[in-house]
N, C-alpha and C positions, 0 to 999 in steps of 0.2 A: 263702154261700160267702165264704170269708175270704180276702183278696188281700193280702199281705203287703212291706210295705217294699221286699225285694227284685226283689218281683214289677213296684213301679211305677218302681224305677228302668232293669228290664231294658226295661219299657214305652217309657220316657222314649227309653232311649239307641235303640229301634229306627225312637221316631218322632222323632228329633231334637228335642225337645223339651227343655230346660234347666228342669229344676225345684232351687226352694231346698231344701237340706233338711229345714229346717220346716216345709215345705209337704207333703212326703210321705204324713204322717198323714192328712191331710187328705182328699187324690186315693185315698188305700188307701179308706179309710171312703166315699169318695162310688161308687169302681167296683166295690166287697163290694155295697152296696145296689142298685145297677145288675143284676149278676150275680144277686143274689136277687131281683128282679124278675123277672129272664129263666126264672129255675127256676119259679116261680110262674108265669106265662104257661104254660112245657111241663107244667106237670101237669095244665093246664086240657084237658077230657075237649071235643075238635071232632072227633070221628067223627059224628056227625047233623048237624052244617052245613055247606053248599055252599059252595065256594069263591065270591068277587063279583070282580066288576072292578074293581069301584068298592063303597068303604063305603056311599054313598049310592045311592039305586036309580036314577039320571037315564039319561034316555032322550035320547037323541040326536035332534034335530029335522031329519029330512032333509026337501031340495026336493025335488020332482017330475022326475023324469026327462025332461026334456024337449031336443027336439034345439034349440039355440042358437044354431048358424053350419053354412052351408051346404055339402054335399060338393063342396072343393074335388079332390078328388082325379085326377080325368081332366087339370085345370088343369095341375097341376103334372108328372102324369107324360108333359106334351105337352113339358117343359120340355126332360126326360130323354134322353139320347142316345138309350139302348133299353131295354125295359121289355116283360115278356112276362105275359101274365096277372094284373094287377097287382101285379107286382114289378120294379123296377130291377133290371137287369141289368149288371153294375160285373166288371172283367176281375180273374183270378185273381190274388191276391199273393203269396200263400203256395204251396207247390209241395212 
């Protein structure tokens, strides 16, 4: 694909970017090779491979579920004004 003079100054002016203009030639020829890159990528035939999460296959090393600190929970809701079935009971606001 061929990206033309034109094309990198409308580029330039959208991403605020000041280019010289002998630099043009330059940025045209470097994002023409970019773009033929990316057409090469989509031609490549990925219907038989599964999508990854990760390029590398790592496995995530999880701890043991184990319980860590004790059910404060009766503590705290002795605190509470009022509390029915283990839930706070906090007066209407909205109406």
């Amino acid at each position: 694909m061929s990206i033309e003079d034109s094309d990198i100054k409308k580029i330039a002016h959208l991403a605020r970017i000041g280019i010289a203009d002998g630099d043009i030639p330059g940025y045209a020829k470097e994002l023409s090779n970019i773009m033929d890159l990316v057409e090469q990528m989509n031609a490549v035939d990925t219907e038989s491979i599964e999508p990854m999460a990760h390029p590398l296959h790592a496995v995530q090393r999880l701890r043991d579920d184990v319980v860590s600190e004790p059910d404060l929970r009766e503590a705290a809701q002795a605190l509470a004004p009022e509390t029915e079935a283990g839930l706070y009971l906090v007066p209407k606001v909205i109406e």
